[in-house]
Residue, then its C-alpha position, 0 to 999 in steps of 0.5 A: x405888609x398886608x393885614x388881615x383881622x390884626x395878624x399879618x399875612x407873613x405870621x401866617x405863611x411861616x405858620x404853615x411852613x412850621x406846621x409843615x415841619x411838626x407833620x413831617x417830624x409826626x411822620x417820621x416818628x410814626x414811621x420808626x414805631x410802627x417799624x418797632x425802632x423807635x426808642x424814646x429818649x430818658x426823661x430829665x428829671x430837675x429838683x424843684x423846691x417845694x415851699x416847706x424846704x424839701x425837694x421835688x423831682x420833676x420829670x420833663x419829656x424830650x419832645x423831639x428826639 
């Protein structure tokens, strides 16, 4: 396996094809607004304790539609 600079050339190749993905998923999603059909997903929201024994509710985006 060739190295170079401690990061092997594989890491690298699947690298680009993952960013290949992420353009091709960006796209698809500019595409949809600017044709106005784009409709997000709810957020999710989780309770998470705070330290004096109460509640606090967290809202956590959906990345990929």
């Amino acid at each position: 396996m060739l190295e170079i600079d401690n990061v092997c050339v594989d890491l690298l190749n699947r690298t680009e094809k993952e960013l290949d993905e992420k353009v091709k998923l960006f796209d698809e999603a500019r595409s949809r607004i600017v044709a106005r059909i784009y409709r997000p997903m709810p957020t999710k929201r989780v309770e998470t304790p705070k330290y004096n024994g109460s509640k606090r509710i967290v809202g956590l985006p959906n990345v990929k539609d």
